[in-house]
N, C-alpha and C positions, 0 to 999 in steps of 0.2 A: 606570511603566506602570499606567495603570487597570484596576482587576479588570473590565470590560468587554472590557478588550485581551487577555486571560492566554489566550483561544485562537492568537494571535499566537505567543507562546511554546509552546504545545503544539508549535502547526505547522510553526514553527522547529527544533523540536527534532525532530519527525519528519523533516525534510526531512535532518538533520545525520545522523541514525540511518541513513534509506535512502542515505546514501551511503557510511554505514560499511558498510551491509550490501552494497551492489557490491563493495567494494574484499576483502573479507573473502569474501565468496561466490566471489568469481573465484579467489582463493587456495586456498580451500577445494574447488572441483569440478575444480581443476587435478588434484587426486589420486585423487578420490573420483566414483562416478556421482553425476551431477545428482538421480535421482528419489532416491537413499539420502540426500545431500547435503539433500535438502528433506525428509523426514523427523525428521534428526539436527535441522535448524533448530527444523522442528514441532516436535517433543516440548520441545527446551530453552523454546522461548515458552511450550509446556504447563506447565511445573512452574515458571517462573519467574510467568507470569499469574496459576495456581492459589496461590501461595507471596504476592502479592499481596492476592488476594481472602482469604485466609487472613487475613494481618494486619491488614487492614482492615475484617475483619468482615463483610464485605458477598455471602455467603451469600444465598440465597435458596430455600424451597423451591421443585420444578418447578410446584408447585398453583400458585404466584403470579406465574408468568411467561406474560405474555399470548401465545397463540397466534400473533398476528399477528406481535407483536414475534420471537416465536421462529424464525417461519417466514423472515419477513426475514433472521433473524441466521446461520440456519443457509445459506440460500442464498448470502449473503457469506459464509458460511467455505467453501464451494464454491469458491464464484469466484476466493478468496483463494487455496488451494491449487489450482487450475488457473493461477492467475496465477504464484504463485511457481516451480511445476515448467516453463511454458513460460521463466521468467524464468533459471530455475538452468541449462536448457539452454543459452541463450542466451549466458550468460557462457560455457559449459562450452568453446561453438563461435566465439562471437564476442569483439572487445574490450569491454572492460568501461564504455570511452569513448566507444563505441558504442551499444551495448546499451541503458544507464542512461538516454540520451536520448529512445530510442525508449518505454522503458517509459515514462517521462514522458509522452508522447500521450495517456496518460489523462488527463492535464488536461484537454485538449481534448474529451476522451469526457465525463467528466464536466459540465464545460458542456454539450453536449448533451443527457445525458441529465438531467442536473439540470433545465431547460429542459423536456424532453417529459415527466419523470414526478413534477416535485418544483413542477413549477408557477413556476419560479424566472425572474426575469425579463432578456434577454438585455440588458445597456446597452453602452454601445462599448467602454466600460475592461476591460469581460470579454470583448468578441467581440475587438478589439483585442489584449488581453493574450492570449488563447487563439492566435489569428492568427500572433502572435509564439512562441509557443511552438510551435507546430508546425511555422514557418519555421525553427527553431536545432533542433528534432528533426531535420528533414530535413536540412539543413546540415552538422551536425555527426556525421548516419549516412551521409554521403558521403564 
């Protein structure tokens, strides 16, 4: 694989992670509230992230982190625990074979919004593949 491809492999591997984390999460809120359930997640990403950045050095102080960039980042960690607490309910209530598809839609959200805020251009292999994913979302949460 070309170091041009090696986001291929990131997103591979996300994709492998987010399914560990359905199958794990479902187990895991079986016993436990959903909002305590997404906590216990948060803080282990916290100290394993932190324990990360630690051995790689890659500290920064706040003076040199551009405002823009911060504002963005914190608004995604927003959206990210909004997304995971509606997410851990959802296992908590529903199947997990269920569920996981539905979250998936964001695919299709992100084409879109990629599109209206990223300036990103729609071709048929992404409206197509989006298309398609939201047809096996719906299919498969039937």
């Amino acid at each position: 694989m070309s170091s041009a491809n090696h986001w291929l492999l990131f997103a591979l591997g996300s994709a492998f992670f987010a399914a560990l984390t359905a199958v794990l999460g479902k187990l895991g809120v079986a016993e436990i509230n959903s909002n305590l359930a997404t906590l216990i997640r948060t803080v282990v990403i916290l100290v394993m992230i932190a324990g990360i950045v630690t051995l790689r050095s890659e500290w920064q102080p706040a003076s040199k982190i551009p405002s823009y960039g911060l504002l963005m980042l914190v608004l995604s960690g927003i959206a990210t625990g909004l997304s995971w607490l509606c997410y851990y309910r959802a296992l908590q209530l529903g199947q997990a074979s269920k569920v996981a598809p539905i979250d998936k839609l964001s695919v299709a959200l992100v084409i879109l919004f990629s599109i209206l805020f990223l300036n990103e251009t729609l071709t048929w292999k992404v409206a197509l593949g989006g298309g398609l994913i939201t047809a096996g979302a719906v299919l498969l949460a039937l």
